[in-house]
C-alpha positions in Angstrom: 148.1 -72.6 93.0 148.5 -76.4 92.4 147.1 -77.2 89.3 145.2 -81.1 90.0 145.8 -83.2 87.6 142.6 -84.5 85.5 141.7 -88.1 85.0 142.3 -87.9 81.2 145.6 -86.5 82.0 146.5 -89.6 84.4 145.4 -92.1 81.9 147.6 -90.1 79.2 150.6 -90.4 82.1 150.2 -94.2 82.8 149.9 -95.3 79.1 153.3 -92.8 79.1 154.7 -95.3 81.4 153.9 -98.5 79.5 156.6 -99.9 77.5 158.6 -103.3 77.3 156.3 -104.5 80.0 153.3 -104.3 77.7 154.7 -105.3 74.4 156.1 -108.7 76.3 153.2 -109.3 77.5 150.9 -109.1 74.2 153.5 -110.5 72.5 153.2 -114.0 74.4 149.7 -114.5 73.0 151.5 -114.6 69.4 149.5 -117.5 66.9 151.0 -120.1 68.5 149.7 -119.2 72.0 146.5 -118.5 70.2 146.4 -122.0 69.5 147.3 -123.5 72.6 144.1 -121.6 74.1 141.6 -122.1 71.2 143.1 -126.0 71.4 142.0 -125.8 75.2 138.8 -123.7 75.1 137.9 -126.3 71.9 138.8 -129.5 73.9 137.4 -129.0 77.4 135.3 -125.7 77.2 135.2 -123.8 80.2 137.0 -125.5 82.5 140.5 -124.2 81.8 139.3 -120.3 82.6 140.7 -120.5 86.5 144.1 -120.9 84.7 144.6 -117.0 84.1 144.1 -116.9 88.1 147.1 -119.0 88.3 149.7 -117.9 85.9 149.2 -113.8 86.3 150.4 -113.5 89.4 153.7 -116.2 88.3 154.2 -114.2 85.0 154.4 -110.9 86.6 156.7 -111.9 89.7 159.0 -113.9 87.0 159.2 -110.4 84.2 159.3 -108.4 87.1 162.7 -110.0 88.6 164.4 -110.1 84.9 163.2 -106.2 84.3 164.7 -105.9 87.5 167.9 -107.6 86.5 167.4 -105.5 83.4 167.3 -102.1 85.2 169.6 -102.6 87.4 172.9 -104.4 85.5 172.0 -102.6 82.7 172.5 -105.5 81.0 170.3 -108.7 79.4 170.5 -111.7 80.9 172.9 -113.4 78.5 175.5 -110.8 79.3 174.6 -111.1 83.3 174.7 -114.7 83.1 178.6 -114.3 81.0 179.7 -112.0 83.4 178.6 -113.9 86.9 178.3 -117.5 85.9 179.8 -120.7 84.1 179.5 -120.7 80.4 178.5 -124.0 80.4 175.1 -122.6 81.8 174.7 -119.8 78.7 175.9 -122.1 76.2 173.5 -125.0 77.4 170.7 -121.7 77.3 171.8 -120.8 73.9 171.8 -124.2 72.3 168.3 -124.5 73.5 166.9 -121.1 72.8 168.1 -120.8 69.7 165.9 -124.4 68.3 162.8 -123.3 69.8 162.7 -119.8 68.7 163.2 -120.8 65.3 160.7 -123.4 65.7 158.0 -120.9 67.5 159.1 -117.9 64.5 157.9 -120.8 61.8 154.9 -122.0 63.5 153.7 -118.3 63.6 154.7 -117.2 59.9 152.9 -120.4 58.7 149.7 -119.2 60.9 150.0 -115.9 59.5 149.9 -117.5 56.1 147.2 -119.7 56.5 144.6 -117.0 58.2 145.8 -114.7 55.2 144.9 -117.9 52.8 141.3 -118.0 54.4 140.7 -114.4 53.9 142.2 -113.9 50.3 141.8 -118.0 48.8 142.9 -116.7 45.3 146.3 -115.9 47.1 148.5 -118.9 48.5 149.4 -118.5 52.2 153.0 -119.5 51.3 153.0 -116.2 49.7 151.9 -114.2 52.6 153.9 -115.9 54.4 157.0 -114.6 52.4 155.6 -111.3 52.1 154.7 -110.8 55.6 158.7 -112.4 56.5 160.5 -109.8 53.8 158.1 -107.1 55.3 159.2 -107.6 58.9 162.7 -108.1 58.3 162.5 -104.3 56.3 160.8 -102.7 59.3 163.4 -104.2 61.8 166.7 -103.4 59.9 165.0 -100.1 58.4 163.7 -98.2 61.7 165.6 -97.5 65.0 164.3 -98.8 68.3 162.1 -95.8 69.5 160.1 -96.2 66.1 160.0 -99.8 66.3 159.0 -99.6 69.8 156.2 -97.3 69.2 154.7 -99.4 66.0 155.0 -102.2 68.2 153.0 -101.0 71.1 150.6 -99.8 68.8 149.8 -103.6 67.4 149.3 -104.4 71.3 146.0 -102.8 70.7 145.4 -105.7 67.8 145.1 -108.8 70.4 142.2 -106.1 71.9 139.9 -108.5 69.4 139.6 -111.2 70.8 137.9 -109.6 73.9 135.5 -107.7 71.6 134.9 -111.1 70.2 133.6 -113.0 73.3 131.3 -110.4 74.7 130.1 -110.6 71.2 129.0 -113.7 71.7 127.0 -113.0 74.9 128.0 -116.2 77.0 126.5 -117.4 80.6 128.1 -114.8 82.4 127.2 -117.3 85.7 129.1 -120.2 83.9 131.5 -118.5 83.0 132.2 -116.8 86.0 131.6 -120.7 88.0 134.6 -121.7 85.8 137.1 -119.2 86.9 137.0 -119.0 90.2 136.3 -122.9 91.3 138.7 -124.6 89.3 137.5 -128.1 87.7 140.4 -130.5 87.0 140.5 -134.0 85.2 143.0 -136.2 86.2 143.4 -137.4 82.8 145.9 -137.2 80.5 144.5 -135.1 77.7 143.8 -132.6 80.4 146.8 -132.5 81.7 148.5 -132.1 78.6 146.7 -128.8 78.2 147.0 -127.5 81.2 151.4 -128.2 80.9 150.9 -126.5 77.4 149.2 -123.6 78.9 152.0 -122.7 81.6 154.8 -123.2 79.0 153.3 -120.9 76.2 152.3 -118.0 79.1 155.9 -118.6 81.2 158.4 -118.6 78.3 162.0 -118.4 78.1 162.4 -116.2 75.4 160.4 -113.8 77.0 163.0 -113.8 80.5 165.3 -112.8 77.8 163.4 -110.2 76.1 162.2 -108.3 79.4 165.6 -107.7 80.8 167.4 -106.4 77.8 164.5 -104.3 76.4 165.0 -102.6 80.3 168.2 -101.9 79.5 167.3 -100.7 76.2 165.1 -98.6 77.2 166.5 -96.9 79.8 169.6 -95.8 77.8 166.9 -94.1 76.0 165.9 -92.0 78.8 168.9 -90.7 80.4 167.2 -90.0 83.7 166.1 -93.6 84.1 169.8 -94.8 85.0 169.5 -93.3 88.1 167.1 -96.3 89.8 164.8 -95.0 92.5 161.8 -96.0 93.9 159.7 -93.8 91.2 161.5 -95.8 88.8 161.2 -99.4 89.8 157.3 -98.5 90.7 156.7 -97.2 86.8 158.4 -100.5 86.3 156.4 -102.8 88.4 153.4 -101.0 86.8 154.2 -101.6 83.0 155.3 -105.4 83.6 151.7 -106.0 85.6 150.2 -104.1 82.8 151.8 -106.1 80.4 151.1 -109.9 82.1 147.5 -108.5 83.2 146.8 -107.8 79.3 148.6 -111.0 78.4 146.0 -113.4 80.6 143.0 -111.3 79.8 143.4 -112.1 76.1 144.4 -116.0 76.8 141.0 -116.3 79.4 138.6 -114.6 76.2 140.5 -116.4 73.4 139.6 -119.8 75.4 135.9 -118.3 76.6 135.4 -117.7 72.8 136.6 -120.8 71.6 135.0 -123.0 74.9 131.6 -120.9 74.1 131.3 -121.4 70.4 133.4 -124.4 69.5 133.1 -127.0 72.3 129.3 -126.4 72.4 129.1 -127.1 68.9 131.3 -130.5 69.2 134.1 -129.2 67.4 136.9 -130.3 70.6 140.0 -131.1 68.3 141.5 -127.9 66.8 145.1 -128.6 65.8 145.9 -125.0 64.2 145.3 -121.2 64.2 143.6 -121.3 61.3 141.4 -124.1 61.6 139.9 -122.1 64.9 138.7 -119.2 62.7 137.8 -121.3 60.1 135.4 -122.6 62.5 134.6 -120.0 64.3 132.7 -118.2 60.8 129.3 -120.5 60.3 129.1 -120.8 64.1 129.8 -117.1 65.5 129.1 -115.6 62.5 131.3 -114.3 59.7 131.9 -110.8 62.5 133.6 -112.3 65.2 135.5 -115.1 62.8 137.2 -111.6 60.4 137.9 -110.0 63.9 139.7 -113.2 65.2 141.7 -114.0 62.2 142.8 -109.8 61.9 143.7 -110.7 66.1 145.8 -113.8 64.5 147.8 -110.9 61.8 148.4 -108.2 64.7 149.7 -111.2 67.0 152.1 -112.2 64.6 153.8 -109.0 63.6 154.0 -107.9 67.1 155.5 -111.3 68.2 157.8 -112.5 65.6 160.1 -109.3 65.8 160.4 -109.8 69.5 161.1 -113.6 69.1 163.9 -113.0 66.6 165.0 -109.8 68.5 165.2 -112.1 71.6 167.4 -114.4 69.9 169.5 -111.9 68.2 170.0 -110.3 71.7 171.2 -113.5 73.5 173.7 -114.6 70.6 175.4 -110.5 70.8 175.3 -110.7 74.7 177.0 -114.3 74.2 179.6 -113.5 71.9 180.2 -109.9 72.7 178.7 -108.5 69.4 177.8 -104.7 68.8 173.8 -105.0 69.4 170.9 -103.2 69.4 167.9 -102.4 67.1 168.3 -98.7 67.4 172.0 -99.6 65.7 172.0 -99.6 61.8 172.4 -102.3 60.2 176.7 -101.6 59.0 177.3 -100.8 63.1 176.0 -104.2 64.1 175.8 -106.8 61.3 176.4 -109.9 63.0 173.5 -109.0 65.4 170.9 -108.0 62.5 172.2 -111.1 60.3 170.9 -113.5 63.5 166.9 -111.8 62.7 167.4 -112.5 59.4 168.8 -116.2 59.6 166.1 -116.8 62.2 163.2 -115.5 60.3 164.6 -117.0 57.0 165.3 -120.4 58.8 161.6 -120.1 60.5 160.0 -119.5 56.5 161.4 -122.4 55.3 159.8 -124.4 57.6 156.7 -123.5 55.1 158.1 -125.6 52.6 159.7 -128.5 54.3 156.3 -130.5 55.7 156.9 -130.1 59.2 153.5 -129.0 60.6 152.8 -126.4 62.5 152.0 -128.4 65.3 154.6 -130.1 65.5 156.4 -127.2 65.4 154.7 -126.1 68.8 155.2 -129.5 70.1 159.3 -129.1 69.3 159.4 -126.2 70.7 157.1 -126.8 73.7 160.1 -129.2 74.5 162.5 -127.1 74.4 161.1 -124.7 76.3 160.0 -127.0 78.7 163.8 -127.9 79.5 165.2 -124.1 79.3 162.0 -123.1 81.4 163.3 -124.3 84.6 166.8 -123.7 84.8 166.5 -120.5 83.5 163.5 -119.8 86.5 166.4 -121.1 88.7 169.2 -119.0 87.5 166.6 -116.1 87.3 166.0 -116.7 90.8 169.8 -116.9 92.1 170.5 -113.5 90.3 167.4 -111.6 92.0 169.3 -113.1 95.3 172.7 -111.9 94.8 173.9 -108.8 95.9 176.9 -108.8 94.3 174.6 -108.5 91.1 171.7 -106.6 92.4 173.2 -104.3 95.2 169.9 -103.7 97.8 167.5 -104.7 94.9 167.4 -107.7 95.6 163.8 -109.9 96.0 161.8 -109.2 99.0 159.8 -112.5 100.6 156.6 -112.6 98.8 158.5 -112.5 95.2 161.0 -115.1 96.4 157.9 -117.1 97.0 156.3 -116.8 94.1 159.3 -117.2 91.8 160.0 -121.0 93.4 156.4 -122.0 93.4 156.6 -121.1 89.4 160.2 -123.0 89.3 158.5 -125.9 91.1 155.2 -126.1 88.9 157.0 -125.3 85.3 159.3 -128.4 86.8 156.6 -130.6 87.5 155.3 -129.4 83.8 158.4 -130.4 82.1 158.8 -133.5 83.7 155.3 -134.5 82.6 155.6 -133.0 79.3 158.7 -135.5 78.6 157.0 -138.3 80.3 153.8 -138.1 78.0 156.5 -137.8 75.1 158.2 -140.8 76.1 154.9 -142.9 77.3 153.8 -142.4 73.2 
């Protein structure tokens, strides 16, 4: 007799399943992503809900081709791009990458320090912010992969918050619900600006990066996952939807919250983290600002390791280094000495007076330029069978993947040409 499965038992299964899909994905609404959305639910309310219509399904069909390319080539994408392509093109990716990253690692240590500040005053945040740097930088070079990988899909549960926050709240549900499905857009350029900052914190490249190699990772941790079949590229599909479904979920409440609490109230320039939850406590009451400034914390240590991790990966893939994180740290030194210069190089950004925000901004640049070419590239792989054998992309994700190429062009282009027009 066939023993049927029980619906505990298939939720048990399909969180089995989840993996590098779902950490990417909570890890893109790190603090600095938190305050591109509590900036846009601050500044213009509501009206930039319909966004997380948009960029789901263009998240998911980009980290699904480079998990693809991960899966397949058993490789990350700097070692596929190497192998395949000019190194003008990786250098020119690594020259960029390695700026921003830096720039994004700072921007969230700083964040980190300053919600930490508002919850402890006696305590400078510069010294959380060292702490919380020396602390990550143990756990990484201390634990191999399958441990970090488990404490990190255990602080996806952290950005969980922000949704407990907004209900909290009890909004118009009808407003709210007006907002997400009839899009409202002002042709102005404040507007704009948000919406461009919005696609290039969700569609990062650092992320493209991340997906593929944590594939390949992962499946050299479960022997029978090198054999790809159709079960395995479905449990694939699965985790990175997962991942990029709980990714915009977060980003829509975080900018419900903040369009609820803070716009209503006539608060509509936020310009960090910190000053969000700050504002959030006499408003929303001192609840729902603790719960968003503990979301801020969990953010932070679950995206920082995978922003420096990212970077570590491309520079080994590059330069042909011994990597990986389930390495110690005498079998690959040059790979664990990159997370330490990046998160060392993104602390001292604390102390040198460049603001968080412009911080972002920098590294919204950057990633604006990368973005692009990297969609591109990503694209051209998926479409080469030399690279992908028979798995290569079928029509709908081909379509997707250059209607994201063309709109995170269009957002670069106009991200430059607002720098430029100041």
């Amino acid at each position: 007799m066939i023993k049927k499965s029980t619906p505990a038992a298939r939720i048990k299964n399909f969180f089995r399943l989840l993996g590098p899909g779902l950490i990417t994905g909570a890890s893109d609404d790190d603090p600095s992503g938190i305050a591109t959305y509590s900036q846009a639910g601050a500044g213009f309310g509501l009206s930039t809900l319909w966004t997380a219509l948009v960029t789901f399904p263009l998240m998911a069909s980009i980290q699904g081709m480079c998990a693809r390319i991960g899966l397949i080539t058993q490789s990350g994408l700097a070692r596929t791009l190497r192998r395949h392509y000019p190194k003008s093109i990786l250098y020119t990716m690594l020259a960029l990458s390695f700026p921003a990253i830096v720039l994004n690692i700072g921007a969230d240590v700083e964040a980190m320090g300053a919600v930490s500040n508002m919850l402890l005053p006696a305590v400078p945040g510069y010294v959380f912010s060292v702490f919380f740097t020396a602390l990550l930088l143990y756990v990484i070079i201390k634990y191999p992969y399958d441990k970090i990988a488990r404490i990190l899909k255990w602080l996806c549960l952290a950005v969980l918050v922000y949704i407990v926050v907004a209900f909290m709240l009890k909004p118009h549900w009808g407003l709210v619900l007006k907002n997400t499905f009839v899009p409202a857009i002002h042709f102005n350029k404040d507007y704009l600006s948000i919406l461009v900052a919005i696609l290039g914190t969700t569609i990062s490249p650092y992320l493209f990066f991340w997906q593929a190699t944590m594939e390949a990772e992962d499946s050299t941790h479960h022997a029978a996952r090198v054999i790809i079949d159709k079960q395995v590229l479905s449990a694939m599909r699965k985790d990175v939807n997962t991942g990029m479904f709980f990714s915009i979920v977060v980003m829509y409440f975080i900018m419900l919250t903040t369009g609820v609490v803070l716009y209503n109230a006539g608060m509509h320039k936020i310009d960090t983290v910190a000053e969000a939850a700050e504002a959030l406590k006499p408003l929303a009451g001192k609840g729902a600002y603790l719960l968003f400034a503990i979301g801020v914390l969990g953010t932070g240590f679950l995206a920082i390791p995978v922003l420096g991790g990212s970077l570590s990966y491309i520079m080994a893939e590059t330069f042909g280094w011994e990597k990986g994180l389930d390495k110690k740290f005498g079998e690959a030194k040059p790979f664990y000495s990159t997370i330490i210069v990046s998160l060392l190089v993104g602390l001292l950004l604390h102390f040198t007076g460049i603001s968080p925000m412009k911080a972002l901004l920098y590294t919204a640049i950057l990633y604006g330029l990368t973005a692009p070419v990297m969609i591109a590239i990503i694209l051209h792989i998926c479409n080469n069978k030399k690279v992908m054998a028979e798995y290569t992309n079928n029509v709908l994700q081909n379509v997707l993947g250059f209607i994201t190429l063309i709109l995170m062009t269009a957002a670069a282009v106009a991200l430059i040409w607002m720098q430029l027009k100041n």
